[in-house]
C-alpha positions as a printed Julia matrix, in Angstrom:
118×3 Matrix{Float64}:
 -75.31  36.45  25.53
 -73.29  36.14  22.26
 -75.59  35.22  19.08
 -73.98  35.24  15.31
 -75.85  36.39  12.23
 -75.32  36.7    8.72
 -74.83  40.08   7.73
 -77.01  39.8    4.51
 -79.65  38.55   6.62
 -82.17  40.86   8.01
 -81.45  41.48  11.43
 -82.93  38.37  13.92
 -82.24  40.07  17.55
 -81.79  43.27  19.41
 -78.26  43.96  20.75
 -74.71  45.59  20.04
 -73.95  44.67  16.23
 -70.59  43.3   15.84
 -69.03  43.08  12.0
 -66.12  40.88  12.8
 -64.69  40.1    9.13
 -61.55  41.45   8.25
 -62.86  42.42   4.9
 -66.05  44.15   3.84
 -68.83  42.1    2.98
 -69.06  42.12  -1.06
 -71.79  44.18  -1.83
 -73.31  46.27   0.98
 -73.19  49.64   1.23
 -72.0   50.65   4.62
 -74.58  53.24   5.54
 -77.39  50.77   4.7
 -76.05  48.2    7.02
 -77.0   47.96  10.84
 -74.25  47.71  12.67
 -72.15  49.27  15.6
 -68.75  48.11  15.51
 -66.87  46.78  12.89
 -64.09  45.24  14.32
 -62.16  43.98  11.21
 -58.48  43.17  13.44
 -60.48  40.32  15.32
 -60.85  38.58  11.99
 -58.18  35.78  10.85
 -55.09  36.81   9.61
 -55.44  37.15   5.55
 -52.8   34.23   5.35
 -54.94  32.1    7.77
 -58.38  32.8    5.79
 -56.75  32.04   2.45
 -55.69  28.88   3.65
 -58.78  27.66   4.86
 -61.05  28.81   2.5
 -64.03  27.82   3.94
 -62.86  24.16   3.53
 -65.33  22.45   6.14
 -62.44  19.84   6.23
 -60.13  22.21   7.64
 -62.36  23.39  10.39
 -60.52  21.99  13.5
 -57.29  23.13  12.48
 -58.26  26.49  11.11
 -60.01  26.64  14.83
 -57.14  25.49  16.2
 -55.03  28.5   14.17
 -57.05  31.26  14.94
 -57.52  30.46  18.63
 -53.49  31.07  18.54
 -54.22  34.26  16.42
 -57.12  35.1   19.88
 -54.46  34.56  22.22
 -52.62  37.67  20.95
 -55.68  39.84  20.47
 -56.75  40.12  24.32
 -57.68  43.88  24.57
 -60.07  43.12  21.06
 -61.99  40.35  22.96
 -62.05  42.36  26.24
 -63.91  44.92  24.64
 -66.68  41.78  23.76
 -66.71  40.17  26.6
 -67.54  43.82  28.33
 -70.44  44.4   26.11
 -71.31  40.39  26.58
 -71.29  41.49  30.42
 -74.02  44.29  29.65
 -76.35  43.0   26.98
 -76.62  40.84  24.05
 -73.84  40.85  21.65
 -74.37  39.9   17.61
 -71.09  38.75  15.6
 -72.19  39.42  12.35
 -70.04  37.6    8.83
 -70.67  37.19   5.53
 -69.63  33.98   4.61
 -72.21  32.15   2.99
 -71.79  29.05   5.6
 -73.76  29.53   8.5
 -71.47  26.96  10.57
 -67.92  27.42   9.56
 -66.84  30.84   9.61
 -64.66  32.81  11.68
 -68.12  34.7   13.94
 -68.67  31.03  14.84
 -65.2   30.11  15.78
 -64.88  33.87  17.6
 -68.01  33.06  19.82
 -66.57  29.69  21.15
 -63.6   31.03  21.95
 -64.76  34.3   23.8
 -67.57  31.92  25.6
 -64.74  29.63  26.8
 -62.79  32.77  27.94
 -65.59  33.45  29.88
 -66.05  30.54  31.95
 -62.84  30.38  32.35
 -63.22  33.64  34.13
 -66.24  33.44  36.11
């Protein structure tokens, strides 16, 4: 199962911890912060987060844009879908909204790549 989390939340679930903003999170030290993988190439391209800005407007098309960005990053999602496969999976952000970030957008596509496959 794939769940997504806040980062500056305390943690809500057991399973493999999965930071996938391309930049940092503003103000957490990285030793304090529980997490296995930070996989910082599966976020948007910086050009592509710029533009949408967390713009809830721009949503479908910034959904739309990144799924292209997905399509090139196949050996990235593999490795998710193969710890998907084995346990629970967290995508963790930091954006401050909880339904329009790129964890959000990265969990619908990797759970449609996985029906597709089954």
């Amino acid at each position: 199962m794939i769940k997504v989390e806040r980062i500056y939340s305390a943690p809500e679930s057991d399973g493999f911890r999965i930071l996938v903003d391309r930049l940092w999170p503003r103000g957490l030290s990285k030793d304090k912060v529980k997490l296995d993988m930070w996989l910082k190439e599966i976020g948007p391209s910086n050009e592509l987060r710029k533009w949408f800005g967390h713009d809830p407007d721009k949503w479908d098309e910034f959904k739309d844009k990144f799924f292209q960005e997905l399509d090139q990053k196949r050996e990235l999602i593999d490795q998710i879908v193969a710890r998907a496969k084995e346990g629970d999976v967290i995508l963790l952000f930091g954006a401050k909204d909880e339904e329009h970030n790129n964890a959000v957008a990265l969990k619908e596509y990797i759970e449609n790549r996985m029906k597709i496959q089954l």
